[in-house]
C-alpha positions in Angstrom: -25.6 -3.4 -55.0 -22.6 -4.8 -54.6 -20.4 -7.2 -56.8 -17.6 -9.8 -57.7 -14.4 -7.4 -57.3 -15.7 -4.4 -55.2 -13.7 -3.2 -52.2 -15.8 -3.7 -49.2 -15.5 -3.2 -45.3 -16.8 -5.0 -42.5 -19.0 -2.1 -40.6 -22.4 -4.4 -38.8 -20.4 -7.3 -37.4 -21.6 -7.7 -34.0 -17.6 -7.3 -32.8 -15.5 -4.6 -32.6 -12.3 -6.7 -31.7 -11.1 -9.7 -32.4 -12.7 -13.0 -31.8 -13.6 -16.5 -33.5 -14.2 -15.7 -36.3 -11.2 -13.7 -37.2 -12.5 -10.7 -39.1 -13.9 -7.5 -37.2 -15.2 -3.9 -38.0 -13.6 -1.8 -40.1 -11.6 -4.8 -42.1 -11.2 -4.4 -45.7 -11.6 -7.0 -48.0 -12.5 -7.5 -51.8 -15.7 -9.6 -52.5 -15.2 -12.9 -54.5 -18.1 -14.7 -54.7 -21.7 -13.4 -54.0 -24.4 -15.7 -52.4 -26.4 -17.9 -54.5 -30.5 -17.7 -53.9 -30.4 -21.1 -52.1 -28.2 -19.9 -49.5 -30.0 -19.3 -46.3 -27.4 -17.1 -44.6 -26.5 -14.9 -47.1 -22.8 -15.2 -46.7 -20.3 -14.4 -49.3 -16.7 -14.6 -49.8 -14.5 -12.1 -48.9 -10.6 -11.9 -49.7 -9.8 -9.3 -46.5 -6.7 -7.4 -47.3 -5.0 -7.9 -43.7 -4.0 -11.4 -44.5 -5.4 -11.9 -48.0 -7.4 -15.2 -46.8 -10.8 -16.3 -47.5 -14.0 -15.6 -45.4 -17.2 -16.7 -45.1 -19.1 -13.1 -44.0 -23.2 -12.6 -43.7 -23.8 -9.7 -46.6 -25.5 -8.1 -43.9 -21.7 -7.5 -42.8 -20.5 -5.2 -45.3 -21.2 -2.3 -47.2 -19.6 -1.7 -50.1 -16.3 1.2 -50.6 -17.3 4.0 -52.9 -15.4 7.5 -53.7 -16.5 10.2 -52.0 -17.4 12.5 -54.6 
């Protein structure tokens, strides 16, 4: 599951360059606020690490960074 502060990357956007909506696969970013119940798109906000803005990215987006071991 993943939570406030984890390092996650953008891996089932629909783009692999980029386009509108700034962020594409394979950016990093740090989560900083998960999705309340009542929000129909499931989108949280993500501090990505290439310009260290805010996004609003679907959690279907992401996965979350874990050590290899």
């Amino acid at each position: 599951m993943i939570e406030v502060g984890d390092l996650v990357v953008i891996h089932d956007a629909p783009f692999n360059e980029r386009n509108l909506f700034v962020y594409q696969n394979g950016d990093l970013g740090i989560l900083k606020m998960k999705p309340n119940h009542s929000n129909l798109y499931k989108a949280c906000v993500v501090i990505l690490l290439k310009d260290f803005n805010d996004y609003h990215i679907p959690i279907s987006y992401m996965k979350k960074m874990e050590a290899p071991c």
